[in-house]
C-alpha positions, 0 to 999 in steps of 0.5 A, a space after each residue: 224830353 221837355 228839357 231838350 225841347 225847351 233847350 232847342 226852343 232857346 237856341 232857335 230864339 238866340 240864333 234869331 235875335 242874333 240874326 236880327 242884331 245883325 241884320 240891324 247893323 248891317 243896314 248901317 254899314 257901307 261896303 268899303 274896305 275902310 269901313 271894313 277896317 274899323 268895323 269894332 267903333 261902328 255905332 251900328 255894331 256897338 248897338 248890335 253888340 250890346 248887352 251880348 255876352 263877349 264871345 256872342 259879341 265877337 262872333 257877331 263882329 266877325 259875321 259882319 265882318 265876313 259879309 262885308 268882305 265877301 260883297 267887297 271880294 266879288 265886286 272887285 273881282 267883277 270889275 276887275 273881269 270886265 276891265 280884263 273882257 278879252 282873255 289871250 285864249 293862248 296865253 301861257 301865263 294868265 297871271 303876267 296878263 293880269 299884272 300888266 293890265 292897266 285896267 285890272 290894276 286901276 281896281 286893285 289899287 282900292 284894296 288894301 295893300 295885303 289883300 291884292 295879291 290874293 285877289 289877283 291869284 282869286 282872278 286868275 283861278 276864275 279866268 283859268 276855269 273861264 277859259 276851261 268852261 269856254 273852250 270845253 263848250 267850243 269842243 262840245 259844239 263842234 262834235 255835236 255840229 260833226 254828228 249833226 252832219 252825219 244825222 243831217 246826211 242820213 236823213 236827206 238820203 231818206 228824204 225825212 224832212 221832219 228828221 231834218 228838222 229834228 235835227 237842225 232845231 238841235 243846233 244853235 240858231 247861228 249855226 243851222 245854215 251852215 251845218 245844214 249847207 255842209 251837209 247838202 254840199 251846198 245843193 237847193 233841197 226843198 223842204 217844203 216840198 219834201 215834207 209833203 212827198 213824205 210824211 211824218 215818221 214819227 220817230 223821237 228826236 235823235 241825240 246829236 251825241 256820237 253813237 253810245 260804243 264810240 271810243 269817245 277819247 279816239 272822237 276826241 283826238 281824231 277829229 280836225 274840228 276838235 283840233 282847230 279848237 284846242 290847238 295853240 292852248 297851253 297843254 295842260 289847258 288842252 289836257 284839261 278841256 279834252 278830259 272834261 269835254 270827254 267827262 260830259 260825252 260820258 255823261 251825256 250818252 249814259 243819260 240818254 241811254 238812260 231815258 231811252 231805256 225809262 221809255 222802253 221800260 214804261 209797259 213793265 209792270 212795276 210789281 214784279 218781284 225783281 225788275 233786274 230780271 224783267 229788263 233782262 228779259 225784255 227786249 226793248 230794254 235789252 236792246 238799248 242796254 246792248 248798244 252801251 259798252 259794258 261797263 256803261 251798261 251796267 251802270 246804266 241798268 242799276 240806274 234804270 233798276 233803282 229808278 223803277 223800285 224807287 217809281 214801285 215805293 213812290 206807288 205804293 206809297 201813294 196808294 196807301 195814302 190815297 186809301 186812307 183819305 177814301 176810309 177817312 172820307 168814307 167815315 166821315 160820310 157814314 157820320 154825316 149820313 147817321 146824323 141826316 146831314 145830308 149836305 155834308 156828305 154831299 159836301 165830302 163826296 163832291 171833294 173827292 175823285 168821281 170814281 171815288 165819290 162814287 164807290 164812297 157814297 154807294 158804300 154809305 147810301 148802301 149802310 143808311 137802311 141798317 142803321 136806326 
């Protein structure tokens, strides 16, 4: 065992010191794709290297050399980025757009000759998945906005302003009036007004996320604003936005159905011998669970299973943890109190909780007569 320590001990201090040396030389070197090339005759990595057995040596190089690459590598593709702000969301080819940028090409033209089709293939793949990110949160906007719409109708029926608000504060700022207008048909409605005729309903803020067995593909393919967003994109571009924007709905609505089963489930008891049979049985539960569909639901209800066991172990945990403090404070009361120290027991009673501080020092003050 003392073998293997001292072994661990010695790799942690060689791991530091060649950290350190690296560290040292780095501080000496300029990010240049020049610098990069004779990195081996820098006077930086020679004092770096020195009196490192070769293969060490070499390995510190090589780190050195990759740090410097990857700084060079993310700067380039920076500006190369902001060179090409503008992206064709239609284009089919997003390769020929960055071969026939002026811009693009000014910045590829410092890196070395074999490195630039490399990163002109790097930025192509970042602007491709840019221009996935960008339209996924297009479509997503757009169905929250449609549920939104559907909410907002609900509650202007109702004249639950504070639902109406509820649901506006969901929405990006730039877009509540015009949601809102939609939804009114453009009518005068006074909140104001409303909100005093009706107060609150103190019902939770409702998800802007379609309802839990929605074919959400069907929502997907069948709504015009969903269609506006991705129509004139490359197909496969399209195929891949429809299929994450549905990923994320799919994740979205088991969340949500998640937490609202988590605050249905609060009153349980955690002690029970099995909470699978508990949620079951409980209505509030059962109620969320069944408005899922039922392959969702069950993933939904082992989430919720595992949440409350692991909330049972994470108690019980505590709880005897906290029981050892109070018997280590309650011990060393005892001590104190043996030996007339009065105020280091004071000391230790007042550290602790006043429910335990009181419980501890009637136990020590009720054992102080029996002893000598």
């Amino acid at each position: 065992m003392a073998r293997e320590a001292r072994q661990v001990l010695q790799q942690h201090l060689e791991a530091d010191n060649l950290a350190a040396r690296e560290a040292q030389a780095r501080t000496t070197l300029d990010p240049s794709w020049e610098e990069l090339d004779a990195i081996e005759r820098s006077a930086g990595v020679q004092d770096a290297v020195a009196g490192l057995p070769p293969d060490v040596g070499r390995h510190l190089e090589q780190r050195l050399r990759n740090g410097i690459e990857h700084e060079l590598v993310s700067a380039n593709l920076d500006d190369a980025r902001q060179d090409l702000a503008e992206i064709d969301r239609g284009s089919h080819d997003l390769s020929e757009a960055v071969r026939d940028d002026e811009g693009v090409q000014r910045v590829l033209e410092a890196v070395p000759t074999h490195r630039r089709a490399e990163l002109e293939a790097e930025l192509v793949g970042r602007l491709e998945r840019e221009r996935i990110w960008s339209e996924t949160a297009a479509v997503r906007a757009a169905l929250e906005e449609q549920q939104a719409l559907v909410l907002l109708e609900q509650a202007l029926g109702a004249n639950d302003a504070e639902r109406i608000d509820q649901i506006l504060d969901q929405l990006p700022e730039a877009s509540r009036n015009a949601v809102f207008e939609r939804a009114t048909s453009g009518e005068r409605v006074d909140l104001d007004e409303m909100r005093w005729m009706h107060p609150s309903s103190g019902l939770p803020p409702p998800d802007l996320l379609p309802p839990p067995k929605t074919d959400l593909g069907a929502i997907l393919f069948d709504s015009p604003a969903v269609d506006d967003i991705v129509e004139g994109l490359p197909s496969d571009v399209r195929r891949q936005v429809l299929e994450r924007a549905q990923a994320e709905l799919e994740a979205d609505v088991r969340r949500a159905a998640l937490e609202r089963a988590q605050v249905a489930a609060g009153d349980l008891d955690p002690r029970v011998a099995d909470p699978a049979d508990v949620l079951r049985s409980d209505q509030q539960v059962f109620q969320v669970l069944d408005a899922l569909p039922r392959e969702m639901r069950a993933d939904v209800e082992s989430r919720l299973v595992a949440t409350i066991e692991e909330q049972r172990l994470n108690d019980a945990v505590d709880a005897a943890q906290h029981a050892i403090e109070l018997d280590r404070a309650e011990a060393a009361a005892r001590d104190a109190a043996a030996a007339g120290d009065l105020h280091t027991m004071q000391s230790i009673l007042h550290s602790l909780d006043p429910a335990d501080a009181e419980a501890v020092g009637d136990a020590v003050r009720a054992d102080i007569p029996a002893r000598p």
